[in-house]
Structures are given as C-alpha cells and as structure tokens.
C-alpha positions as CSV (number, residue, x, y, z in Angstrom):
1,X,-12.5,-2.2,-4.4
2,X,-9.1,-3.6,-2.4
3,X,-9.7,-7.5,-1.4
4,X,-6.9,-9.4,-0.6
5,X,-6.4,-11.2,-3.7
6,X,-6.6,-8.1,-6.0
7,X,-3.9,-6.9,-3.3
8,X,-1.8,-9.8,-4.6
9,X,-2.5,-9.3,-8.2
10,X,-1.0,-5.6,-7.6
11,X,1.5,-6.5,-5.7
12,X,3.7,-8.7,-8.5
13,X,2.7,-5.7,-10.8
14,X,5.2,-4.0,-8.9
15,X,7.8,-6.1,-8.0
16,X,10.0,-3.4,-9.8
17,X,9.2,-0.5,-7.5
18,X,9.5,-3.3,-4.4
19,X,13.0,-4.0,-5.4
20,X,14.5,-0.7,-5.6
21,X,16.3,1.4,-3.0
22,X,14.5,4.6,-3.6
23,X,12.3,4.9,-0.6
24,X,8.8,3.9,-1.2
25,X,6.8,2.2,1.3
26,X,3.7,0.4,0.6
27,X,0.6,2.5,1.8
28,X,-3.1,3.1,0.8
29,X,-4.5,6.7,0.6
30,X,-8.2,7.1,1.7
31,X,-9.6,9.6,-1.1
32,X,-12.6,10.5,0.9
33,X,-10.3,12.2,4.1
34,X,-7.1,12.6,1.4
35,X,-5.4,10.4,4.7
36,X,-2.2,8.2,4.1
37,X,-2.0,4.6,6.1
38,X,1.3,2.5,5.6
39,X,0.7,-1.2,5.0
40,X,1.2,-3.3,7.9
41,X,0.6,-6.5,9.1
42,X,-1.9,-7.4,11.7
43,X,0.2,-7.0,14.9
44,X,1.0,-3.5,13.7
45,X,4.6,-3.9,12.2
46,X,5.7,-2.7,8.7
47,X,4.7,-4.6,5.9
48,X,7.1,-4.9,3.0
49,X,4.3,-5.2,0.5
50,X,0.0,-4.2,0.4
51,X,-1.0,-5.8,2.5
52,X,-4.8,-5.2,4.0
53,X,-4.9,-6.5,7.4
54,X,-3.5,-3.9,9.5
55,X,-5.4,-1.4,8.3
56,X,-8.2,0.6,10.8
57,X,-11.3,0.2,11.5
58,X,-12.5,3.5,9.7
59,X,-10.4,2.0,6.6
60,X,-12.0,-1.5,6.3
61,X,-15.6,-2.1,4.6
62,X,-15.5,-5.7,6.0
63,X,-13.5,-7.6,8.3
64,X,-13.6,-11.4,9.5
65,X,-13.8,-12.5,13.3
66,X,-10.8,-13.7,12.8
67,X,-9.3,-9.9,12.0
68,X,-8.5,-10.5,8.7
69,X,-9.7,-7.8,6.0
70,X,-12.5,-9.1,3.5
71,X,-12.6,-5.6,1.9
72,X,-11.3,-2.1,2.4
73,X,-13.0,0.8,2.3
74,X,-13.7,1.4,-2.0
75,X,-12.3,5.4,-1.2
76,X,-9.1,3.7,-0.7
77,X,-6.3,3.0,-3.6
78,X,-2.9,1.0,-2.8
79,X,0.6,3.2,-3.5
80,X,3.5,3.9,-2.0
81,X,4.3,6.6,0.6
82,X,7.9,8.7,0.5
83,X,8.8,11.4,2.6
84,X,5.3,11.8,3.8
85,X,3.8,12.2,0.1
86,X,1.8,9.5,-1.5
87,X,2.3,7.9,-5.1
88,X,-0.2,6.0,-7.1
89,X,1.2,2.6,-8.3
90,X,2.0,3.7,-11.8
91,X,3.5,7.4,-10.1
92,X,6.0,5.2,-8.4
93,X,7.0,2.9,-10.9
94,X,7.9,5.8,-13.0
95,X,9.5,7.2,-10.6
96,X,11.9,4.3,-10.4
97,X,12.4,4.0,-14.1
98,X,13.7,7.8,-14.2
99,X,15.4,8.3,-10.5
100,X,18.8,6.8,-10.2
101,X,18.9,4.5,-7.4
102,X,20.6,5.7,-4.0
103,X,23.6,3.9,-2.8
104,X,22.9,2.5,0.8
C-alpha cells in the first residue's frame, strides 16, 4: 500500500528516470478502474515527483484533516505516465536505459 514514506523510498529509486528528458511524468494507475492520475501537489499543480497528496477522494484510503494523504487506495501503484500510456516503475526505467534521450 502507497504511504508517503514508501512514496519517498521509491522516489530515489528512480532518480534516473526523474532526470532524463524522455517524457515521463509521475502518476499512479488505479488497477481496480485501469484509471491514470498524475502526481500533484495539494493545490492541484504538477508534481515533479510521487507525490500522494493531490490525489482524489475516490484514490485515497485515508486522509488527515489537515488534507494530507495517510494512505492511498492499495489498487493503486506509482509509475510514470507518457503520451497518455502508463509505465510501471521498472517499465520506465528501462525505458530510459534503452531510448536515446531527446534533445530539448
């Protein structure tokens, strides 16, 4: 299940697919309704890493008064999203070992 420190853990797992230009954007898939949600921060703008607490309502298992996630939904995984398609964690770092990076 996704809790905000696991979240962390993850995230410098993939510090490799965070640094290259290829696209991917942090997101969680909920494997119950097969439905993408980017990461994003509480007030609704892009997160540049998992982050839990802008996910909704029907995507959270518990949340604090305070609005900040305790635990998301255990249907949902953290990935990456690109081009409207989602990746698994270990899908996108592949990915970026075997892609050549685009030139900005």
């Amino acid at each position: 299940m996704l809790t905000p420190a696991r979240t962390a853990v993850e995230n410098a797992d993939n510090a490799a697919v965070y640094a290259r230009p290829l696209g991917f954007r942090p997101a969680f898939l909920d494997t119950a309704q097969m439905r993408i949600y980017p990461a994003l921060f509480a007030d609704g703008t892009a997160a540049p890493f998992h982050c839990l607490d802008g996910l909704p309502e029907e995507a959270v298992a518990d949340r604090l008064h305070s609005g900040r996630v305790v635990r998301a939904k255990a249907t949902l995984i953290a990935g990456f999203e690109r081009g409207g398609f989602f990746f698994t964690r270990r899908a996108a770092a592949r990915a970026c070992e075997q892609w050549p990076t685009v030139a900005s």
